[in-house]
C-alpha positions as CSV (number, residue, x, y, z in Angstrom):
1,X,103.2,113.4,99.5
2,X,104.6,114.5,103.0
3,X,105.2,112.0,105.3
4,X,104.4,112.1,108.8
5,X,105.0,110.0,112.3
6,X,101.4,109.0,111.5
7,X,101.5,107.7,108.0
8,X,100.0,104.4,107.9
9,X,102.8,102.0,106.1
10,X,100.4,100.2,103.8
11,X,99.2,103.6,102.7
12,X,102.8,104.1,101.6
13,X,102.9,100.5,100.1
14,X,100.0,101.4,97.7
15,X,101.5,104.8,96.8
16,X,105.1,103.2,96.7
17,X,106.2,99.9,96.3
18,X,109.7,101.2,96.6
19,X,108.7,101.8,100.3
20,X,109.2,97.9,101.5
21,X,113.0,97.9,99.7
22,X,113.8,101.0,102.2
23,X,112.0,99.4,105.3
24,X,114.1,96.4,104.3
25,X,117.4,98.7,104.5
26,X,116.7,99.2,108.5
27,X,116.0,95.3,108.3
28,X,112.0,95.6,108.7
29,X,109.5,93.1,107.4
30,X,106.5,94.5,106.3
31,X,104.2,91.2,106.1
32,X,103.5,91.1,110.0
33,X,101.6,95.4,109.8
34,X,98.4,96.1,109.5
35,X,96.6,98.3,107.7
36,X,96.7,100.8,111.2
37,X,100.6,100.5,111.2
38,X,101.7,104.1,111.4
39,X,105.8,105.4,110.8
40,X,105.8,106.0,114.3
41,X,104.6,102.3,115.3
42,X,107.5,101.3,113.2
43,X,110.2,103.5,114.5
44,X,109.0,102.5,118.2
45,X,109.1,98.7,117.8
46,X,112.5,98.6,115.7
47,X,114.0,101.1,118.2
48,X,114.4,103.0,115.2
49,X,115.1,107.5,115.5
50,X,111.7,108.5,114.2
51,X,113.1,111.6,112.5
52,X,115.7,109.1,110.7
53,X,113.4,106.7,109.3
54,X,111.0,109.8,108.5
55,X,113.7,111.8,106.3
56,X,114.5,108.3,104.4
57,X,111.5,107.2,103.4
58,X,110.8,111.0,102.8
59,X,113.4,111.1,100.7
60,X,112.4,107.6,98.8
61,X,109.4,108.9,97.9
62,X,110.2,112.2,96.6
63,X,112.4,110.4,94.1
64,X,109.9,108.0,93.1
65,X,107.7,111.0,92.7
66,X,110.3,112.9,90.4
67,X,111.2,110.1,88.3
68,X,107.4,109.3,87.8
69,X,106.5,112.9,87.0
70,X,108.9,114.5,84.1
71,X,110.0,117.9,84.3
72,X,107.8,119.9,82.1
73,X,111.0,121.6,80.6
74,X,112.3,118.6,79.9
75,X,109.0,117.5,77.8
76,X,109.6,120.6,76.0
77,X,112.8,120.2,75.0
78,X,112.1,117.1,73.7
79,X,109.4,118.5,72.0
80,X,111.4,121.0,70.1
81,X,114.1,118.6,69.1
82,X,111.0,116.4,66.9
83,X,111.0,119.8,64.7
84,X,114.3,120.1,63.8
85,X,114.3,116.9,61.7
């Protein structure tokens, strides 16, 4: 998923729990958004760099997204090592 300045938070909360523990690392509550809340909403009232909190929670959710989807190679290697028995 790419995230943009117009990403609505509680879009990313459903995708990504992880997102509220990163928001918490710039100090941000996520209770008080609603479901129109975008990135750039929150960047602008935390006086936050937009392109900052972008490339974090970019970054977040790209690791949630590997560690959720194995590596295909991986899942073969594994498979190979159930014949060798």
């Amino acid at each position: 998923m790419q995230i943009s300045e117009n990403t609505r938070i509680r879009r990313l909360l459903r995708k990504f729990p992880t997102v509220e523990d990163m928001l918490g690392w710039y100090g941000i509550e996520i209770e008080r958004f609603d479901s129109e809340t975008t990135v750039r909403d929150v960047a602008w009232s935390h006086r936050l760099e937009l392109d900052d909190l972008l490339g974090d929670l970019q970054a977040g959710v790209d690791d949630e997204l590997r560690d959720h989807d194995p590596d295909p190679d991986e899942e073969q290697d594994d498979d190979d090592d159930d014949y060798d028995d």
